[in-house]
C-alpha positions as CSV (number, residue, x, y, z in Angstrom):
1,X,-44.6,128.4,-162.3
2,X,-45.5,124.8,-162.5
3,X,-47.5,123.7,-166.2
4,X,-50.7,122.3,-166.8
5,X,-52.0,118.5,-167.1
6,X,-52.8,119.2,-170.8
7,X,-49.1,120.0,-171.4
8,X,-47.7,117.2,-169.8
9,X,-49.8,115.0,-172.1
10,X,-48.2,116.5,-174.8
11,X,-44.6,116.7,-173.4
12,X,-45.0,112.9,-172.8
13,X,-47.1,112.1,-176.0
14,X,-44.8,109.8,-177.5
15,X,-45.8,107.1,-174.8
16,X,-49.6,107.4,-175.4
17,X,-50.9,107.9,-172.2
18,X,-54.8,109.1,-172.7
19,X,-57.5,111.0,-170.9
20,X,-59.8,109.0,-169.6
21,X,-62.5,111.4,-168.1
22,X,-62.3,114.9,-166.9
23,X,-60.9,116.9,-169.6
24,X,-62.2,120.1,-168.4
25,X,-59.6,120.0,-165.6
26,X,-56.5,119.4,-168.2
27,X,-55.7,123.3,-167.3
28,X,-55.1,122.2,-163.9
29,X,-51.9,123.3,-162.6
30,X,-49.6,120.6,-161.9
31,X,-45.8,121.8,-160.2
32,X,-44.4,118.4,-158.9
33,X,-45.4,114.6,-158.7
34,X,-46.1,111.8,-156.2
35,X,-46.6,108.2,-156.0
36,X,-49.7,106.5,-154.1
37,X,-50.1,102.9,-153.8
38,X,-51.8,102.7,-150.5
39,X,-54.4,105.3,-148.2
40,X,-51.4,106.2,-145.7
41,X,-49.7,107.9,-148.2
42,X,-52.4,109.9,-148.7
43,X,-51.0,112.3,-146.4
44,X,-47.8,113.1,-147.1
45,X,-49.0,114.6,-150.9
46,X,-49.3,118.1,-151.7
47,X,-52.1,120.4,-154.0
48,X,-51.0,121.0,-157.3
49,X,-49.0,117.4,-157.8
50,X,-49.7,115.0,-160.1
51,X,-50.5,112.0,-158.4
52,X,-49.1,108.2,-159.8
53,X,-50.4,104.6,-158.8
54,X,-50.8,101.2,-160.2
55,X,-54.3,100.6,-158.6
56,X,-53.3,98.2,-156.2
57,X,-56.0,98.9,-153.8
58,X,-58.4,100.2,-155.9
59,X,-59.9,97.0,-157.3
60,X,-63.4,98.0,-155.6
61,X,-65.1,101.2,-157.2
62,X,-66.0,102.3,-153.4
63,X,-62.6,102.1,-152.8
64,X,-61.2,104.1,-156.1
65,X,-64.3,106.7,-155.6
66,X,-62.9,107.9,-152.1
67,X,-59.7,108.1,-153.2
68,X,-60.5,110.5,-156.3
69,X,-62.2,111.9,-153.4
70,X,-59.6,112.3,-151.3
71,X,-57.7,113.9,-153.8
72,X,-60.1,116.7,-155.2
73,X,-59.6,117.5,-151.7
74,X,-56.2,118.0,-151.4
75,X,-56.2,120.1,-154.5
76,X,-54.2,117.8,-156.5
77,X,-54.1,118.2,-160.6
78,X,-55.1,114.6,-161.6
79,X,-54.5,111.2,-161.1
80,X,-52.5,108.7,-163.9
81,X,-53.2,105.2,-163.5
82,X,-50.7,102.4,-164.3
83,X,-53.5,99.9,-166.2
84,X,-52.9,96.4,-167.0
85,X,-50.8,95.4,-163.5
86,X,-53.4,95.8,-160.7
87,X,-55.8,97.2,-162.6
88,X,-57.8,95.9,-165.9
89,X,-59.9,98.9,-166.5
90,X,-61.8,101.7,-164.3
91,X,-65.5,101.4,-163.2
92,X,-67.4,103.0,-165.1
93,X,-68.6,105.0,-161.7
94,X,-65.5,106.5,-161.2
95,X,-65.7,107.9,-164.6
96,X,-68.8,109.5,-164.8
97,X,-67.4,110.9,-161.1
98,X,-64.4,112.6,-162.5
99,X,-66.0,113.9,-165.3
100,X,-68.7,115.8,-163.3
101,X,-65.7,117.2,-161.0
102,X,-63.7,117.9,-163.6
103,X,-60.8,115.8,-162.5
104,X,-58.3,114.4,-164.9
105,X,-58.0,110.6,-165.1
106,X,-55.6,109.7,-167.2
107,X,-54.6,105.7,-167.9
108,X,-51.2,104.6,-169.1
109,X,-50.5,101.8,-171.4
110,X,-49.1,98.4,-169.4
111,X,-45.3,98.3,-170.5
112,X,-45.1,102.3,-170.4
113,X,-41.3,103.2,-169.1
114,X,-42.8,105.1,-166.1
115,X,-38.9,106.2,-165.2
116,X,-38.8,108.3,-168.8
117,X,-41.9,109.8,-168.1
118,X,-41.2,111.4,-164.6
119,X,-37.6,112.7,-166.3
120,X,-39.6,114.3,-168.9
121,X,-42.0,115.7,-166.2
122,X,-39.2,116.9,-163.8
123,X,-36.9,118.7,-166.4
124,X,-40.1,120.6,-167.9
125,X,-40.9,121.5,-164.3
126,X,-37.5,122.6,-163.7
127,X,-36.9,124.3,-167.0
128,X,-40.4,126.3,-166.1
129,X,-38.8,127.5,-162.8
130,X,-35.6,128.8,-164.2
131,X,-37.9,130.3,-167.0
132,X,-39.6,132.1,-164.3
133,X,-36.8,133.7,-163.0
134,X,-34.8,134.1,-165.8
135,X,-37.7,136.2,-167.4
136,X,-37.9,138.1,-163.9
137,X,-34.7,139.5,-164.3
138,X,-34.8,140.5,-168.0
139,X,-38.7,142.4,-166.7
140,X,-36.7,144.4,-164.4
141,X,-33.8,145.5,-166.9
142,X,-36.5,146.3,-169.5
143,X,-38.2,148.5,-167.0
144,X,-34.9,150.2,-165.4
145,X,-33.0,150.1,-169.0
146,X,-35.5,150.8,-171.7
147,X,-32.8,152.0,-174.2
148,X,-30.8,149.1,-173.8
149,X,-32.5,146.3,-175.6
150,X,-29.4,143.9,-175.5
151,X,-29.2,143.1,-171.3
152,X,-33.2,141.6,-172.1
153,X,-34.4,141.4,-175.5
154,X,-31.8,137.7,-175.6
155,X,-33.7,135.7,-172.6
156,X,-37.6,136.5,-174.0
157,X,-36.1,135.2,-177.6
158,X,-34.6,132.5,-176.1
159,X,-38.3,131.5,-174.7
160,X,-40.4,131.9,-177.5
161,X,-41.6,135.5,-177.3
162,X,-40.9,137.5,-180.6
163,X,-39.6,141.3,-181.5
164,X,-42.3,142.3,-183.7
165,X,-45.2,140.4,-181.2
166,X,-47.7,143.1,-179.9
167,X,-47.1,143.4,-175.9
168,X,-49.1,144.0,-172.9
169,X,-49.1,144.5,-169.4
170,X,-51.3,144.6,-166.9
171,X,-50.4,145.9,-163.0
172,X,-52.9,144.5,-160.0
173,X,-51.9,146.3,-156.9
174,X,-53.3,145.0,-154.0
175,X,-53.4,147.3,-150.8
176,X,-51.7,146.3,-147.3
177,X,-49.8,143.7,-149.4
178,X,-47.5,143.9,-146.7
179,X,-49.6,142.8,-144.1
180,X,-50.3,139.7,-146.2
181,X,-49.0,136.4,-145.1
182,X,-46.4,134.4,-147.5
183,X,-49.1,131.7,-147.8
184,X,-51.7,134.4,-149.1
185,X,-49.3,135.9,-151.7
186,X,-48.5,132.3,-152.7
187,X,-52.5,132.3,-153.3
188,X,-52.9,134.8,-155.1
189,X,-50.1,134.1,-157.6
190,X,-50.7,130.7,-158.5
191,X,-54.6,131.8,-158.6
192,X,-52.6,134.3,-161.7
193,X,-50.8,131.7,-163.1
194,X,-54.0,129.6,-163.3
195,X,-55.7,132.0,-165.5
196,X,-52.6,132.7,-167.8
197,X,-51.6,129.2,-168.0
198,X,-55.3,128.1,-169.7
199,X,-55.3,131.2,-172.1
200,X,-52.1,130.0,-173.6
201,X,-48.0,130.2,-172.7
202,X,-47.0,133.6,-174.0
203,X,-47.7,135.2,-170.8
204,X,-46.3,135.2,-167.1
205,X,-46.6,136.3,-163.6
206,X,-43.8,138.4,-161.3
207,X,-44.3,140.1,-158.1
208,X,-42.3,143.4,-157.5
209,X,-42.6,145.0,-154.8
210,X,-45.9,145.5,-153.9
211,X,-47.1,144.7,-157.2
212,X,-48.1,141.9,-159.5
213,X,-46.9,142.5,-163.2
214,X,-48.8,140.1,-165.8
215,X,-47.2,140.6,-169.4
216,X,-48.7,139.2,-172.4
217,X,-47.6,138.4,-175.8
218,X,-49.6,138.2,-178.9
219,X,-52.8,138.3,-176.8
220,X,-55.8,140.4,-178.5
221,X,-57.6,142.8,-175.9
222,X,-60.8,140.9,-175.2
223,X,-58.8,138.2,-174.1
224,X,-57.0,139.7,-172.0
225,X,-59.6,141.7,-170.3
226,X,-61.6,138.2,-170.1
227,X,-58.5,137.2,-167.9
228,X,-58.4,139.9,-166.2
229,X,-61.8,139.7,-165.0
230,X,-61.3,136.0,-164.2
231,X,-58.5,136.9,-161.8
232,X,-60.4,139.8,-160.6
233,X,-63.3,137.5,-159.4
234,X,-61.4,135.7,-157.7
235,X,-59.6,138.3,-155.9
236,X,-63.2,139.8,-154.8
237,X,-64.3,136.4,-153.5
238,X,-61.3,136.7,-151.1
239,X,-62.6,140.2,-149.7
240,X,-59.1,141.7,-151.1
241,X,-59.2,145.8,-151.9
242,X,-56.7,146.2,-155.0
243,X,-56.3,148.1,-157.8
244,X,-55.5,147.3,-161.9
245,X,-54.3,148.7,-164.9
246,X,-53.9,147.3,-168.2
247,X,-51.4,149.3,-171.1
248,X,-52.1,149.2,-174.8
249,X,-51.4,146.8,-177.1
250,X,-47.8,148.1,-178.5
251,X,-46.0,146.4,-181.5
252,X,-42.5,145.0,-180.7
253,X,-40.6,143.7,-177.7
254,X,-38.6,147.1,-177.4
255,X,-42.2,148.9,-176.3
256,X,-42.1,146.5,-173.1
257,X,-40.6,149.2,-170.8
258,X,-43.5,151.3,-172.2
259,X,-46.6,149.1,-171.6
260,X,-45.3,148.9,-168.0
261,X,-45.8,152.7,-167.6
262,X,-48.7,152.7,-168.8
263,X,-50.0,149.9,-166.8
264,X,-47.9,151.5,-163.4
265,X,-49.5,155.2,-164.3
266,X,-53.3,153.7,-164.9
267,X,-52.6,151.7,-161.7
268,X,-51.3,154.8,-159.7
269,X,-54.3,156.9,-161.4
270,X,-56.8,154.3,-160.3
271,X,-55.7,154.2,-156.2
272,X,-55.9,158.1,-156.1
273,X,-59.6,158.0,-158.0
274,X,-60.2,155.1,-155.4
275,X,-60.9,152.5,-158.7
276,X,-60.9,150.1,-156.4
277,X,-61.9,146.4,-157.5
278,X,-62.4,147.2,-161.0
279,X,-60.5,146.7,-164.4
280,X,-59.0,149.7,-165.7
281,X,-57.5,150.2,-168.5
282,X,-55.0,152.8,-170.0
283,X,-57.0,153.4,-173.4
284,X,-60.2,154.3,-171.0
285,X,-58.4,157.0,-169.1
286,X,-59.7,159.6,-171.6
287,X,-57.8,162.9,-171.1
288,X,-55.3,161.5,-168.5
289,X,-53.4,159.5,-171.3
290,X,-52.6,162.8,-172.9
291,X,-51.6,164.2,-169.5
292,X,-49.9,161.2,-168.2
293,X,-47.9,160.9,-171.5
294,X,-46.3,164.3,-170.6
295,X,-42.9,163.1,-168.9
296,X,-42.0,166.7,-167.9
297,X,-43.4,166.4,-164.4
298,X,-41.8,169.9,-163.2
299,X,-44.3,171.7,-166.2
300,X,-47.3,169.8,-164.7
301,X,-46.9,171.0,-161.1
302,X,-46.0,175.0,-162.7
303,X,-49.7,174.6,-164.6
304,X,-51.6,173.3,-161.8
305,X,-49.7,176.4,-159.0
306,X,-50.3,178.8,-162.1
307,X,-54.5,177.7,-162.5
308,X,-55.2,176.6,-159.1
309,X,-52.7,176.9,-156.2
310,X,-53.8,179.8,-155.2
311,X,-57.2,178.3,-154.3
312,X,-55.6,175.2,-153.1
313,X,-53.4,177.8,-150.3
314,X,-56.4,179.5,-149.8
315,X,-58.7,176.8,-148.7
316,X,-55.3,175.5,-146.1
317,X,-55.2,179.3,-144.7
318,X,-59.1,179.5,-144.5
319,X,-60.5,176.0,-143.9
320,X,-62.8,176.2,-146.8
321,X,-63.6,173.7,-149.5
322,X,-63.5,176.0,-152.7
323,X,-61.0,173.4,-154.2
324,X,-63.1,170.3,-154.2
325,X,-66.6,172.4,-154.7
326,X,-64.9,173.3,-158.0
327,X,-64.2,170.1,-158.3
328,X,-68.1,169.2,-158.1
329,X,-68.9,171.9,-160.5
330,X,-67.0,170.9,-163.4
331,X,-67.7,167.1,-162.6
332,X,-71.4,168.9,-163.1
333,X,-70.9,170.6,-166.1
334,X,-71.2,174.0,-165.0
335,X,-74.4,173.2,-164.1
336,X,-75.5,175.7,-161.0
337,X,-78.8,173.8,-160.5
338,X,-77.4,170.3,-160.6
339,X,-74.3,170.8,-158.8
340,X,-76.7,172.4,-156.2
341,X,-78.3,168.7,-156.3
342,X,-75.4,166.8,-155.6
343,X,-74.4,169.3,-152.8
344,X,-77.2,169.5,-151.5
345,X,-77.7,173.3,-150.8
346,X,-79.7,175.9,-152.8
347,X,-79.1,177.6,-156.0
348,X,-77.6,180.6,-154.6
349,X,-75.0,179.0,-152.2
350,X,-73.9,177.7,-155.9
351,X,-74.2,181.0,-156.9
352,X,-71.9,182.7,-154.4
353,X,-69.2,180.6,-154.3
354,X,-68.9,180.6,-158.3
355,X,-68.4,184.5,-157.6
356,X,-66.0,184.0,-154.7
357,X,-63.8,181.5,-156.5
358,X,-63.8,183.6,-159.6
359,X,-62.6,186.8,-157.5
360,X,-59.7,184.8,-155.8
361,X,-58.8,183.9,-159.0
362,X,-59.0,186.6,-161.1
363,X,-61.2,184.9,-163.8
364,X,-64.9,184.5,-165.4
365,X,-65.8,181.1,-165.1
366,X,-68.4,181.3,-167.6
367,X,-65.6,181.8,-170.2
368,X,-65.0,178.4,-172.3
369,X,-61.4,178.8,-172.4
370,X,-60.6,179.8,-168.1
371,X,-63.2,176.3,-167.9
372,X,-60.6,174.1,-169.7
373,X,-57.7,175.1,-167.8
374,X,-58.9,174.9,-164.9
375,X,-60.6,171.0,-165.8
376,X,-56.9,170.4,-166.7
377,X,-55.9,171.9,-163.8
378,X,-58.0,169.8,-161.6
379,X,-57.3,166.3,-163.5
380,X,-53.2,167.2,-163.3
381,X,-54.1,167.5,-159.2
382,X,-54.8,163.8,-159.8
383,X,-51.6,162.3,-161.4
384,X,-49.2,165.3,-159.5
């Protein structure tokens, strides 16, 4: 998962290395590290690594100006800067530069043990990898062993998330993920971790399947949403169709199994209501959280044959459209004149088929109670 700048400053804070200009970049991702002490090796480094040198051939602030250039370009996190052997001190150009970018330049102190630092760097990097995975596999027994608490409760104590924390999780489902090259998933989940690794570190990233699973700990709802939304943009500015859903905030690490329901049903929900591009969450589904929180799936399907599949078989033997003109009517209210708006016919084509769907059913759809069940009726066709 890789960490950010800011938090290797603090892993190696004992050796008082200090930002020198672009703090606003400190949330950089940053997932390995490279040395540069000349423009060949320029090449050879990779986006998202921490780049190293002693300024040898940066003495001219032409010279150190491209190279931050060159950098920003390759998508690396920052630059650290070995002062006091090649280098006394950094124009004052190449500051105002990396401040405007946003680009972390960060001096450390002549005498600095460079050799402790990268240890520190590399086992906080590893330790975040094995994190990864290690919370990967305790995700997937919460979700297939909800009862058993002891095969996954152990690893998300051991890092730092707490029993009686409220928990989150949000679903982003993005269509024909199959069809997406490796590099393009890699994209889109290091575009995830971004966003979670600036709001904080009680939250993660895992792909399953054909579905990204975000869980957060201890986050209040507007900030969540807020990162939501960032990953959303993102996701739009890349032309991708997906869908999202977001769970409750539930109390306690034994509700995880639960908020990932939520988030799979309000995700499932959303690709049949074609919610595409959106954010969606489960305490806006109105009605459907009472329906959705029925587990008895067999009940649902008797209702909706008992209300409506008799119309349903009808409109299959017949090639009519009673089913989704119903639909339209109680989306309308009832209302004959303004469903006949939105369908675009007259009054009395309203008029007739009200009749003729009230005959094949054997009810009076001006009746309160028949227009409940069947609204019921019709959402259950939804989540069936």
């Amino acid at each position: 998962m890789g960490i950010t700048v800011g938090k290797f400053l603090d892993i190696v804070s004992d050796y008082k290395m200090e930002t020198v200009a672009g703090e606003d970049g400190l949330d950089n991702i940053t997932e390995w590290f490279h040395f540069v002490e000349d423009e060949e090796e320029l090449r050879y480094i990779n986006e998202k690594e921490l780049i190293f040198s002693s300024g040898r051939y940066l003495h001219e602030g032409t010279a150190f100006w491209q190279f931050i250039e060159q950098l920003i370009s390759r998508h690396c996190s920052g630059l650290v800067v070995l002062l006091g052997y090649c280098l006394k001190e950094f124009p004052c150009s190449v500051v105002q530069f990396c401040n405007e970018k946003g680009f972390p330049l960060i001096k450390a102190p002549q005498g600095i043990n460079i050799s402790n630092v990268i240890k520190l760097f590399c086992l906080q990097i590893l330790e975040s990898e094995k994190a990864n995975k290690q919370l990967f596999s305790a995700m997937k027994n919460a979700i297939s062993f909800p009862q058993k608490t002891e095969l996954y409760m152990p690893t998300f104590l051991q890092y730092g998330f707490r029993k009686k924390e409220p928990y989150t999780t949000a679903i982003i489902k993005i269509t024909q993920m199959d069809t997406l090259s490796a590099s393009e998933i890699q994209w889109i989940v290091k575009s995830i971790e971004q966003q979670l690794l600036s709001a904080g570190d009680k939250s993660f990233v895992l792909t399953m399947e054909d579905i990204f699973v975000l869980v957060f700990s201890n986050y209040g709802d507007q900030n969540i949403s807020d990162i939501i939304l960032k990953i959303i943009v993102q996701l739009r500015m890349k032309e991708y169709t997906f869908f999202t859903g977001v769970s409750l905030n539930l109390p306690g690490l034994d509700k995880l199994s639960q908020t990932y329901l939520q988030a799979r049903q309000t995700v499932d929900l959303s690709e049949k209501m074609d919610w595409k591009n959106i954010l969606i969450r489960y305490n806006e589904l109105g009605v459907y959280q009472l329906l959705l929180a029925i587990s008895d799936n067999e009940a649902k399907r008797n209702y909706y044959q008992n209300i409506l599949g008799r119309l349903e078989q009808y409109d299959k033997n017949n090639r009519t459209d009673y089913l989704k003109f119903l639909n339209t009517y109680l989306d309308c209210n009832c209302n004959i004149n303004e469903t006949a708006d939105k369908l675009f016919v007259h009054r009395n084509t309203i008029v007739y088929k009200i009749k003729k769907i009230s005959e094949l059913l054997d009810c009076d759809l001006s009746e309160m109670e028949v227009r409940v069940e069947l609204y019921l009726a019709n959402l259950l066709r939804n989540i069936l």
